[in-house]
C-alpha positions in Angstrom: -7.5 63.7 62.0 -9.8 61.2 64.2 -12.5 59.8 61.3 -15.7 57.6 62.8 -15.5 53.9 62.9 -19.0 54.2 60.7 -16.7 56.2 58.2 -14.2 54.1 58.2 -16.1 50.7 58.1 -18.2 52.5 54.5 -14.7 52.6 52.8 -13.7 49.6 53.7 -17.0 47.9 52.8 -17.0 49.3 49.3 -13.1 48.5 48.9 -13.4 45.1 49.8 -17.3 44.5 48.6 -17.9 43.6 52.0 -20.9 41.9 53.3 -20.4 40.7 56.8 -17.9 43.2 58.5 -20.8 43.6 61.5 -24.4 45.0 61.0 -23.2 48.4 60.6 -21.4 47.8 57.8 -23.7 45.4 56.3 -26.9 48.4 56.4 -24.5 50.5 54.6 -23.4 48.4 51.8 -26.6 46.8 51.3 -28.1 49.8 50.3 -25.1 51.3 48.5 -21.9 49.1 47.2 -22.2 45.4 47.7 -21.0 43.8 44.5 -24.0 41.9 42.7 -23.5 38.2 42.9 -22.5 36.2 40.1 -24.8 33.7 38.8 -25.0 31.5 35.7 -25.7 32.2 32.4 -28.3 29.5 31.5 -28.6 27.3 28.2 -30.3 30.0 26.1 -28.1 32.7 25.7 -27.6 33.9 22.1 -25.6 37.1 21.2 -27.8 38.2 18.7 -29.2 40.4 20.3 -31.0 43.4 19.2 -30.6 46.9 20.5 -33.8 48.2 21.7 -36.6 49.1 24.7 -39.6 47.1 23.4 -38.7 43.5 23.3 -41.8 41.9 23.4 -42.7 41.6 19.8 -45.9 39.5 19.3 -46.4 37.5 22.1 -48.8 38.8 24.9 -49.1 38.7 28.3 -48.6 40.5 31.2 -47.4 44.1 30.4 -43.9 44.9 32.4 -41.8 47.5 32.4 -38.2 46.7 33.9 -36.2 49.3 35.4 -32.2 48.5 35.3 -29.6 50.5 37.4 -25.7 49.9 36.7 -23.8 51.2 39.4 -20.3 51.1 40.5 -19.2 48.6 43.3 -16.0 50.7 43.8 -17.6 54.1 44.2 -20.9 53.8 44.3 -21.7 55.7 41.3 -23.8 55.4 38.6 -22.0 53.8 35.2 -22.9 56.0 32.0 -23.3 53.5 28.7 -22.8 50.2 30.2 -24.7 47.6 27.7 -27.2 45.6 29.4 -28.3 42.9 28.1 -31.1 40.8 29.0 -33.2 37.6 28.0 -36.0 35.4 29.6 -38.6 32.6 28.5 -42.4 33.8 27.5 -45.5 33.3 29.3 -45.6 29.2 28.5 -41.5 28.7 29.2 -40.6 29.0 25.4 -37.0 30.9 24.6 -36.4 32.5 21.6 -34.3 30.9 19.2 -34.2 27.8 21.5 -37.8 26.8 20.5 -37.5 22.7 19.2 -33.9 20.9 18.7 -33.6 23.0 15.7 -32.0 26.4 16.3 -34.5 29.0 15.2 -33.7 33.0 14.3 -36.2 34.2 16.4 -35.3 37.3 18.8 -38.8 37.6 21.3 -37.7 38.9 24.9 -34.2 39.1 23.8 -32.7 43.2 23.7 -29.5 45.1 24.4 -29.6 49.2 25.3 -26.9 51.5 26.8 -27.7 52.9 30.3 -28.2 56.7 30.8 -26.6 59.3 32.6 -27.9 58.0 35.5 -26.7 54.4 34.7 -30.1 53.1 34.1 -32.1 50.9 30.7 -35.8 50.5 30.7 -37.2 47.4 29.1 -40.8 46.8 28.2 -41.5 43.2 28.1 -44.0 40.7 29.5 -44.1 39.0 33.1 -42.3 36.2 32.5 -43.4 32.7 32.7 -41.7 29.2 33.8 -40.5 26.0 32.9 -39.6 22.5 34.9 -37.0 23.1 37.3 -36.8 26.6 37.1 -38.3 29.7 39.5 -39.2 32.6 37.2 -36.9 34.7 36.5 -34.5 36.9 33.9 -31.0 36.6 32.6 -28.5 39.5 32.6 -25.4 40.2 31.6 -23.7 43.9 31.3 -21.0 44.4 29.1 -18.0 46.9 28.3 -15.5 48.5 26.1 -17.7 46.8 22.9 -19.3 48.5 20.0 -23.4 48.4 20.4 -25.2 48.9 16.9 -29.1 48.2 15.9 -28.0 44.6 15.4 -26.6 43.8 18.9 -23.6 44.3 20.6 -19.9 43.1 19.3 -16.2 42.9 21.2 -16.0 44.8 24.6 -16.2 42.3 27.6 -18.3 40.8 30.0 -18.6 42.1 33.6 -21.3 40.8 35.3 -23.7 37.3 34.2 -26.9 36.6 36.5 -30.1 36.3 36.9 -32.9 38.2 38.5 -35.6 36.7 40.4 -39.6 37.4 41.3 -41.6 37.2 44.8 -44.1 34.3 44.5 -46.9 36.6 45.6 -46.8 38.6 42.4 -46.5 35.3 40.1 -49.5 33.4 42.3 -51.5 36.2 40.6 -49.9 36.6 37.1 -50.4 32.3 37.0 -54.1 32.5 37.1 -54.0 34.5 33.9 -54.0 33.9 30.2 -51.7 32.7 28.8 -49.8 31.8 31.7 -52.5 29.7 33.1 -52.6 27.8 30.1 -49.1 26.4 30.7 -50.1 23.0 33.6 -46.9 22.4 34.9 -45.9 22.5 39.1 -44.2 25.6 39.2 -40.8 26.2 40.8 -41.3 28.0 43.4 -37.6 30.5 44.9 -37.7 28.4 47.5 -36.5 25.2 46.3 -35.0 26.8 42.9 -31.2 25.7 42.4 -29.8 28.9 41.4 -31.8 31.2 43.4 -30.7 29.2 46.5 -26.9 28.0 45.6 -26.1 31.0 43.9 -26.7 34.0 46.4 -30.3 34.7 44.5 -31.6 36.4 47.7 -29.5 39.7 46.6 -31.0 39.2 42.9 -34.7 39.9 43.5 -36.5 42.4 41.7 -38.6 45.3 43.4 -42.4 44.7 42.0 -45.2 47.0 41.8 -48.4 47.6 40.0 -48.1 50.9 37.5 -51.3 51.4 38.6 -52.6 50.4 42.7 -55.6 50.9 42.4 -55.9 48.5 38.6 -54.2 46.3 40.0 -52.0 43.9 37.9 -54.6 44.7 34.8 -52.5 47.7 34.7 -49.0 46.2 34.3 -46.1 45.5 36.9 -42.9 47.9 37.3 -40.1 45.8 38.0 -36.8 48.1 39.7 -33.1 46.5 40.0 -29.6 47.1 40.5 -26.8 45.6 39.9 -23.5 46.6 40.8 -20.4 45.6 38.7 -17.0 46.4 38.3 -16.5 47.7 34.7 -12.9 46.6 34.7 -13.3 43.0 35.5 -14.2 39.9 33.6 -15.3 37.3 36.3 -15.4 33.7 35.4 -18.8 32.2 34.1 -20.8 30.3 37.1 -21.4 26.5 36.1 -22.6 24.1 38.5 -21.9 20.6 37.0 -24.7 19.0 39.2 -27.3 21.2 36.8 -29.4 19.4 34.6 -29.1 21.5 31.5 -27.0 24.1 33.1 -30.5 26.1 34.0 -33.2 23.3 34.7 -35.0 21.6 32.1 -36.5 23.7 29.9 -39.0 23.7 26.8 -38.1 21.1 24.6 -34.4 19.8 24.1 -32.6 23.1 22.8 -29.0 22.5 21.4 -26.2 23.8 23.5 -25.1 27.3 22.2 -21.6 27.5 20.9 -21.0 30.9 22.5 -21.8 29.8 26.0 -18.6 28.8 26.7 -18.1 27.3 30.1 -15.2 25.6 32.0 -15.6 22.8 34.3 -12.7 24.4 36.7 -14.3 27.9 36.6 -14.6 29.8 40.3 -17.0 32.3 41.0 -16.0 35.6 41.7 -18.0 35.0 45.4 -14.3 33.5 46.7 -12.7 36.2 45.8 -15.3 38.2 47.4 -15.6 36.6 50.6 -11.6 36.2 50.8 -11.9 40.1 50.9 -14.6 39.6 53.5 -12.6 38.0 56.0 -9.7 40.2 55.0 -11.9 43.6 55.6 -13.2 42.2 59.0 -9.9 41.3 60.7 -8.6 44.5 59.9 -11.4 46.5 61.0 -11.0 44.1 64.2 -7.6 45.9 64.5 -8.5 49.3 64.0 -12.1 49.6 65.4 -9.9 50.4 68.9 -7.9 53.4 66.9 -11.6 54.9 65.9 -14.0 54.0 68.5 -17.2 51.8 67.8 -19.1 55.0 67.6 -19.8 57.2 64.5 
């Protein structure tokens, strides 16, 4: 049975989490498979996290609801109680729990939820602000196999750690207002951040849109991502020992957490990745003749 080369180059892609088998392939993957990059987990992770939608307690700010798929980078389908887990710094670049030197208990913009049927979590939250050093963005990590309860989330492991990122044309605007205005440092722009640009942040950018067009951003911003794991592995954590703080400097001088370990030898799951590249490429190289170049 003669299958198409377009056929033939999908399975291959999503075997191999392929990115650069030919445009062909990469159009397909892109929008279905491609395995979300790894990227580090930041200073100001703390897993005491609470399970729940509304994370934004009492601070104010922009209004944002963030839309979270989980889907599987081995068959493309959606993952069914994954725990996602994110964090991120509030309108003035403060953390939770990392406010002063002193460890605090605070949880604000910290939560924890299972995904749905369809593999998706819905946070409301606030646009988030910035700090020195840093583009604005949101930490993520997605967990299995652990028990989640009202408290947090306990055992299981860790499949995917990153961070998600924001176009500049949305934060020009959310910058001119209270409180975020109030906080006069140069901000980081994508452009020059070290993690969006060292650690494959182009794939991390969230989809950004008003909940209401003609409002404007006095209505809120919808934020929509996906990220697409392997449940069954446990990649390495990403450290860059040229960071700073592992993350930029951020508000104040926050102790290290004890439970971000990190290794000074770790490798990034992205060699393995593009090892499987090459791998996928020279064998379609082989077979493309086999199948024809046309689907």
């Amino acid at each position: 049975m003669k299958i198409s080369y377009l056929k033939l180059c999908t399975y291959l892609s999503v075997l191999a989490a392929c990115q650069s088998v030919g445009d062909r392939c990469k159009r397909t993957v892109l929008s279905s498979c491609l395995l979300t990059p790894e990227e580090e987990e930041g200073p100001y992770y703390w897993n005491t996290t609470l399970n729940r939608e509304n994370i934004t307690e009492t601070k104010v700010g922009v209004p944002f609801r963030l839309i979270i798929t989980v889907i599987d980078s081995n068959n493309c389908s959606a993952i069914i109680n994954a725990a996602v887990d994110i964090w991120h710094c509030d309108p003035i670049g403060v953390y939770s729990h990392f406010e002063s030197s002193t460890a605090s208990t605070t949880t604000y913009l910290r939560g924890i939820q299972l995904t749905n049927s369809s593999g998706i979590v819905v946070f409301d939250t606030l646009y988030p602000g910035w700090y020195n050093g840093r583009a604005t963005h949101i930490h993520i990590k997605v967990h299995f196999g652990g028990t989640i309860s009202s408290g947090g989330y306990s055992a299981g492991h860790v499949s995917h750690t990153g961070q998600m990122f924001f176009n500049e044309t949305m934060t020009d605007q959310v910058a001119l207002l209270p409180p975020y205005s109030t906080h006069n440092i140069t901000r980081t722009l994508i452009t020059t951040d070290r993690v969006y640009n060292g650690q494959n942040g182009s794939y991390s950018l969230v989809t950004l849109s008003y909940v209401n067009s003609t409002a404007g951003l006095s209505s809120g911003v919808i934020g929509a991502f996906t990220v697409r794991v392997d449940s069954t592995s446990t990649p390495s954590l990403v450290v860059d020992n040229n960071a700073n703080g592992g993350s930029g400097a951020g508000p104040g001088s926050p102790p290290s957490p004890t439970n971000a370990a990190v290794s000074s030898t770790t490798t990034s799951t992205s060699a393995t990745i593009y090892t499987k590249h090459i791998q996928a490429s020279f064998l379609l190289l082989i077979l493309r003749p086999m199948y024809g170049a046309n689907p």
